[in-house]
N, CA, C and O of each residue as an XYZ file, in Angstrom:
444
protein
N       0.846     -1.171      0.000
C       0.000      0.000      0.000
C       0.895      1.240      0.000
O       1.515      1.301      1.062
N       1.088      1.943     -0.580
C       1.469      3.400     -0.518
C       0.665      4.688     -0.181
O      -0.493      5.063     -0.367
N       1.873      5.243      0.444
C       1.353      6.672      1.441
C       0.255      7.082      0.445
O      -0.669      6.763      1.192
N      -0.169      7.391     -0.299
C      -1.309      8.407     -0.752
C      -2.134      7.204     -0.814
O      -2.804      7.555      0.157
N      -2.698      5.987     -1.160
C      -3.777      5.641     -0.700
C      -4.373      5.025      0.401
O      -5.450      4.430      0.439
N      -3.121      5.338      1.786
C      -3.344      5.425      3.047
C      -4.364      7.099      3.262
O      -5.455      7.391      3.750
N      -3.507      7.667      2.743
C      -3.737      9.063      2.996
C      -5.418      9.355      2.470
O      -6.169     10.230      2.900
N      -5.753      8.163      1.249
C      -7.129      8.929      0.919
C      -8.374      8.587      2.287
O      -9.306      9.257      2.732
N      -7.810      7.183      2.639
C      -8.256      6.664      3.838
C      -8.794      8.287      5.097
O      -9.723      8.444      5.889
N      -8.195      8.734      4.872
C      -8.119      9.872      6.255
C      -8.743     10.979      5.345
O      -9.858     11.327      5.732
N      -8.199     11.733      4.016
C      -8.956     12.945      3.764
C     -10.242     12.690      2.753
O     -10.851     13.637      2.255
N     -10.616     11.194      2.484
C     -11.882     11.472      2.182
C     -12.678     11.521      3.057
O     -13.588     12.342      2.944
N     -12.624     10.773      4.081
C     -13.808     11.162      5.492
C     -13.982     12.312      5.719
O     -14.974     13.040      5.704
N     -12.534     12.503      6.021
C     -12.454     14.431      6.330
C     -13.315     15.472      5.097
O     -14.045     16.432      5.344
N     -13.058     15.082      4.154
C     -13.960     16.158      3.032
C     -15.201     15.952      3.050
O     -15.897     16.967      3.055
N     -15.819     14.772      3.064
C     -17.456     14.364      4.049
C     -17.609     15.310      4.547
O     -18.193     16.287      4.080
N     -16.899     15.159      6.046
C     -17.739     15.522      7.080
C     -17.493     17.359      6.843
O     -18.234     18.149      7.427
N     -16.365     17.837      5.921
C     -16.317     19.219      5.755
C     -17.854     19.511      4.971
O     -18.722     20.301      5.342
N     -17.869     18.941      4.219
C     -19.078     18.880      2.861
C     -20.238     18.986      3.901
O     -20.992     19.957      3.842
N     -20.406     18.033      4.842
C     -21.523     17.645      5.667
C     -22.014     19.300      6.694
O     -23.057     19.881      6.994
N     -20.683     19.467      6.894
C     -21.085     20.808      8.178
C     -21.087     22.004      7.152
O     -21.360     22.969      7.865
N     -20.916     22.503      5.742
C     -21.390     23.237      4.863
C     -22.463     23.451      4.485
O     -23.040     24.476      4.123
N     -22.894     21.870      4.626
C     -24.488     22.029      3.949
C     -25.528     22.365      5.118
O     -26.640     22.822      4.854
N     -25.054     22.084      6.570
C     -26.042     22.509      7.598
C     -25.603     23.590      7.675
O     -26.511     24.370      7.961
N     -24.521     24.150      7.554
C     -24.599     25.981      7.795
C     -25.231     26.623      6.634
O     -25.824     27.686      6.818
N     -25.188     26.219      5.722
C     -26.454     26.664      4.546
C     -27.456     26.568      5.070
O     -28.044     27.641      5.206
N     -27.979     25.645      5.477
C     -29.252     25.325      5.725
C     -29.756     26.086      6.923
O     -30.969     26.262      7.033
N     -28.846     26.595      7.912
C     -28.868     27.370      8.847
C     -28.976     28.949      8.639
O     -29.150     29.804      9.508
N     -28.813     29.131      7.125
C     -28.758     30.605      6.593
C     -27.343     31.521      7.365
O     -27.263     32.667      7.808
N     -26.404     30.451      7.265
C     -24.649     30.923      8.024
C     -23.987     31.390      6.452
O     -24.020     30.777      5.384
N     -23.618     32.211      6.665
C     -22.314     32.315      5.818
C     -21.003     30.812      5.185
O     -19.912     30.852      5.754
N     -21.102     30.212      4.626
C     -19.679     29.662      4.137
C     -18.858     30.595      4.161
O     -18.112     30.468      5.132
N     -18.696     31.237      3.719
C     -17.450     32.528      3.179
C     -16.462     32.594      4.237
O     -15.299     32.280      3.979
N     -16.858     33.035      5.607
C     -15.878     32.826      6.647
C     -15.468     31.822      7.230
O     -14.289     31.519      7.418
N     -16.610     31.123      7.620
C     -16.079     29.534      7.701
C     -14.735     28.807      7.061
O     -13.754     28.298      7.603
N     -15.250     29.039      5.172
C     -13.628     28.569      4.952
C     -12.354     29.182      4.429
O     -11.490     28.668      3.719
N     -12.471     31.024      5.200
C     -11.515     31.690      5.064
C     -10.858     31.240      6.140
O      -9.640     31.118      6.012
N     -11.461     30.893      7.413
C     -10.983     30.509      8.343
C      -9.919     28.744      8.308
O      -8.777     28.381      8.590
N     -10.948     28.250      7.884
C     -10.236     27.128      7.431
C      -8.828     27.034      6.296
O      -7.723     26.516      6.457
N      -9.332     27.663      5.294
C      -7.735     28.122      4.417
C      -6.749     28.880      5.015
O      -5.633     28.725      4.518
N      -6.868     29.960      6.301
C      -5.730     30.263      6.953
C      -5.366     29.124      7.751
O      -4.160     28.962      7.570
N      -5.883     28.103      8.684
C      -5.574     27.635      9.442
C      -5.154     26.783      8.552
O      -4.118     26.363      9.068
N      -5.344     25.971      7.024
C      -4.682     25.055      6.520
C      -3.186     25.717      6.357
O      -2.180     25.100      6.706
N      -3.144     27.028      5.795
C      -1.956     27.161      5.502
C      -0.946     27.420      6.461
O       0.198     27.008      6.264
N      -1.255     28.078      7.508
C      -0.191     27.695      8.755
C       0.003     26.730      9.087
O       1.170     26.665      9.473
N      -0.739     25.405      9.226
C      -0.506     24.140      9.722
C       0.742     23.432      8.531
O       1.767     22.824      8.842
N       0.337     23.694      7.394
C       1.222     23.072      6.214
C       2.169     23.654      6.299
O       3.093     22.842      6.269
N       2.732     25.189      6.447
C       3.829     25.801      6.811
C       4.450     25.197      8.226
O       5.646     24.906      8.209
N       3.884     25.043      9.150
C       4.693     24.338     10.177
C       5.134     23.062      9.887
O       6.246     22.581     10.109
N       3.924     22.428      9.240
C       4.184     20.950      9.134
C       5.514     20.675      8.181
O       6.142     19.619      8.257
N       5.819     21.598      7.402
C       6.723     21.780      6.012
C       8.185     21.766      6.799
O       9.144     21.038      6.544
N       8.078     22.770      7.817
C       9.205     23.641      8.313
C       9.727     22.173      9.178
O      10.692     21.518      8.785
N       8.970     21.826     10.321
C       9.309     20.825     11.361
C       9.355     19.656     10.695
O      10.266     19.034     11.242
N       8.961     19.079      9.942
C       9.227     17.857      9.421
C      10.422     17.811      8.643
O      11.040     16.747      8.631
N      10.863     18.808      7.975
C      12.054     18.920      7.322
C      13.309     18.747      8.177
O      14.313     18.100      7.880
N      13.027     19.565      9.487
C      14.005     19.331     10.416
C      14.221     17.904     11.221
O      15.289     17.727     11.807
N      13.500     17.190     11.237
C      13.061     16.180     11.771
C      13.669     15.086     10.831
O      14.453     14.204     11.180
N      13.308     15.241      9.922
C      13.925     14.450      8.401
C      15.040     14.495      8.486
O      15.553     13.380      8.575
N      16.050     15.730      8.509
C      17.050     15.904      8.634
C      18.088     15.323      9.552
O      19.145     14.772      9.242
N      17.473     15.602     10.999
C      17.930     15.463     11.787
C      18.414     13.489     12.140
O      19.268     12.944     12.840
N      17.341     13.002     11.232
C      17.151     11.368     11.359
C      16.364     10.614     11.931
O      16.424      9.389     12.038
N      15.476     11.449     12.379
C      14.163     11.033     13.599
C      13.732      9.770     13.068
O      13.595      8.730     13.712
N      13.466     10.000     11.450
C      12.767      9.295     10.346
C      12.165      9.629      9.509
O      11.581     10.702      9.357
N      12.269      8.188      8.431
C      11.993      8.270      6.814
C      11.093      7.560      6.377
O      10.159      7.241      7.113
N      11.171      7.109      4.950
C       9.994      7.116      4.255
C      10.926      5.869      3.405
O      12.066      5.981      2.953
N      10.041      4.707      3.370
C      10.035      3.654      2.001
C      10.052      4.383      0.476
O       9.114      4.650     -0.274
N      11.150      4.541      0.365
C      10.979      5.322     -0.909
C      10.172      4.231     -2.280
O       9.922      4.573     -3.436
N       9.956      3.065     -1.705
C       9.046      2.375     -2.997
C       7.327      2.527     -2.301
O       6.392      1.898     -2.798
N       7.193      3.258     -1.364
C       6.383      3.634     -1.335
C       5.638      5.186     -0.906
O       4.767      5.525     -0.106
N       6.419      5.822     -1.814
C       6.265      7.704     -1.694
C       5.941      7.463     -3.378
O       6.051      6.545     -4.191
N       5.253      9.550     -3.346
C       5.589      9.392     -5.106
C       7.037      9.561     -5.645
O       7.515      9.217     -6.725
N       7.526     10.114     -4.712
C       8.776     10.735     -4.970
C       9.181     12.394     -5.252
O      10.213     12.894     -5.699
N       7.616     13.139     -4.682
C       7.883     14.311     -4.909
C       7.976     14.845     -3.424
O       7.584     14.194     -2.455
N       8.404     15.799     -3.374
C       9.083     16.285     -2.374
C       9.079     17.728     -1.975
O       8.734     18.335     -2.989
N       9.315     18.682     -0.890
C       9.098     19.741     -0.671
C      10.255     19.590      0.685
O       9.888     19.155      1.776
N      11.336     19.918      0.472
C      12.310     20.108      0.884
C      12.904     18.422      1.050
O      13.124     17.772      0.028
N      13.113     17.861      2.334
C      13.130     16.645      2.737
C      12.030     15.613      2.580
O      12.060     14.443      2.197
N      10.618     16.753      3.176
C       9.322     15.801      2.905
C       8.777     15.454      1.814
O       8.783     16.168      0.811
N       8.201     14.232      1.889
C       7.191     13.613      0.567
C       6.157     14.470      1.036
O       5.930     14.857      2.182
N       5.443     14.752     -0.256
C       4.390     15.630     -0.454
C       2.692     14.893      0.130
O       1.630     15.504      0.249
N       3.024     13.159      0.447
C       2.856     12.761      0.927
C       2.368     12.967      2.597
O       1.318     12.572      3.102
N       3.483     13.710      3.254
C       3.407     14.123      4.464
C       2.576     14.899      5.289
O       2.204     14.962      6.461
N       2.382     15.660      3.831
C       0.950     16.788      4.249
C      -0.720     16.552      4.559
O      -1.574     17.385      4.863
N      -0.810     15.363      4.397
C      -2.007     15.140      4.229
C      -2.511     14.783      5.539
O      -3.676     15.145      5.702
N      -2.062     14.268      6.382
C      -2.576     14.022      8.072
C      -2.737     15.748      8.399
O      -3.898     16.128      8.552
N      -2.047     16.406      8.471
C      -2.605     17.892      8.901
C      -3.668     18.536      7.833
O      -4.634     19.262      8.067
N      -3.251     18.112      6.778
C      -4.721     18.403      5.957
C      -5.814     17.786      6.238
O      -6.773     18.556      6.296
N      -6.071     16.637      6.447
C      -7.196     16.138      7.015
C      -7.566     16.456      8.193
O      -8.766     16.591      8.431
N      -6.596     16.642      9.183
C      -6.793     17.376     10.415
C      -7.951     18.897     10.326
O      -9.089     19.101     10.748
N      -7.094     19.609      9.667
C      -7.931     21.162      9.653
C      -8.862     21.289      8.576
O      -9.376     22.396      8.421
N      -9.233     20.174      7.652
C     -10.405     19.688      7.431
C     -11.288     19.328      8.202
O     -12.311     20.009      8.277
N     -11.127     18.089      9.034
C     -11.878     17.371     10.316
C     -12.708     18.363     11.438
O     -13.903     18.547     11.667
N     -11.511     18.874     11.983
C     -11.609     19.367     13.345
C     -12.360     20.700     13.013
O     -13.280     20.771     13.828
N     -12.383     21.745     12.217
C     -13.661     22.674     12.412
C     -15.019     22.084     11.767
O     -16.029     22.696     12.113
N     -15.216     20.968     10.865
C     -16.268     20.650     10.382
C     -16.552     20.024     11.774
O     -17.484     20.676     12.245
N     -16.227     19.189     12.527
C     -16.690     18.438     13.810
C     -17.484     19.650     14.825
O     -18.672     19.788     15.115
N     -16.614     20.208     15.095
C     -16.984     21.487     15.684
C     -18.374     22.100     15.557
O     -19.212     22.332     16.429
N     -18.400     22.341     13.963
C     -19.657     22.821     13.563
C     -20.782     21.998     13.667
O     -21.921     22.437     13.824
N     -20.421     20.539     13.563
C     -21.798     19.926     13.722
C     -22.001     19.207     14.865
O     -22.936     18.437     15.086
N     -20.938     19.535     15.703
C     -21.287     18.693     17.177
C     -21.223     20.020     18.260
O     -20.924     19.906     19.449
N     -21.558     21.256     17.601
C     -21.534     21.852     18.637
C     -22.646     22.408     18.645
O     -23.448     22.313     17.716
N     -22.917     23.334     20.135
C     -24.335     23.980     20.347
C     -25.114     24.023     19.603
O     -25.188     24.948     18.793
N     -25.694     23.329     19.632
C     -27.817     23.338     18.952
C     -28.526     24.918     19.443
O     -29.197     25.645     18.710
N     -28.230     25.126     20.585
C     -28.751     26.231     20.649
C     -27.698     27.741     21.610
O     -26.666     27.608     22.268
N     -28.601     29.228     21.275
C     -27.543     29.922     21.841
C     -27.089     29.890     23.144
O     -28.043     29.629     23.878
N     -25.878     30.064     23.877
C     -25.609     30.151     24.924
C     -26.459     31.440     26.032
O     -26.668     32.646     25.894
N     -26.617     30.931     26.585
C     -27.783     32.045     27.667
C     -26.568     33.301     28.003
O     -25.338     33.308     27.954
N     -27.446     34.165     28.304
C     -26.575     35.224     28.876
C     -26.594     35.189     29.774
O     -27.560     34.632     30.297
N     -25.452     35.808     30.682
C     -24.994     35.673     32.424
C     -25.946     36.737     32.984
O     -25.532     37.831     32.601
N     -26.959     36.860     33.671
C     -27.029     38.016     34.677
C     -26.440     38.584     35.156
O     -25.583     38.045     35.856
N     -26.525     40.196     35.084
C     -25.146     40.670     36.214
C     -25.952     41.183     37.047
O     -25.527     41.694     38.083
């Protein structure tokens, strides 16, 4: 089995359940628009860290990769491969959010 069709294993669920919490914030009359401005910043910092620290990590010898099972493309040290657990991550984790969270508004505190 090779890394990318491990990897679809993890970001097709993840694009589901993104797909899934889109269509109830539609249906909720929510904005998408911020939702996945929010999500495209948080992908791209996560891939920038993930880029930066894994390279060092690679480097350093922590550990590697079956090269008969990468594509062989690469972004510094890492297989391009590598990115996809944090992509599925900040896919996952705000769609979860959105649909497992509050049904209704939070009460206000009395003062």
């Amino acid at each position: 089995m090779t890394y990318w069709l491990l990897n679809l294993c993890f970001l097709v669920p993840a694009a589901l359940v993104l797909t899934a919490a889109l269509i109830r914030r539609r249906r909720r009359n929510r904005s998408n628009r911020a939702f996945l401005a929010a999500v495209a910043g948080s992908a791209g910092i996560l891939l920038l860290l993930t880029a930066v620290f894994d390279n060092l990590m690679i480097a350093a010898g922590l550990f590697g990769y079956n090269p008969d099972r990468i594509s062989g493309a690469f972004l510094g040290l890492a297989p391009l491969e590598d990115f996809a657990y944090p992509l599925a991550a900040v896919l996952l984790l705000p769609a979860l959010w959105e649909l497992l969270g509050s049904r209704k508004p939070l009460r206000e505190e009395k003062s």
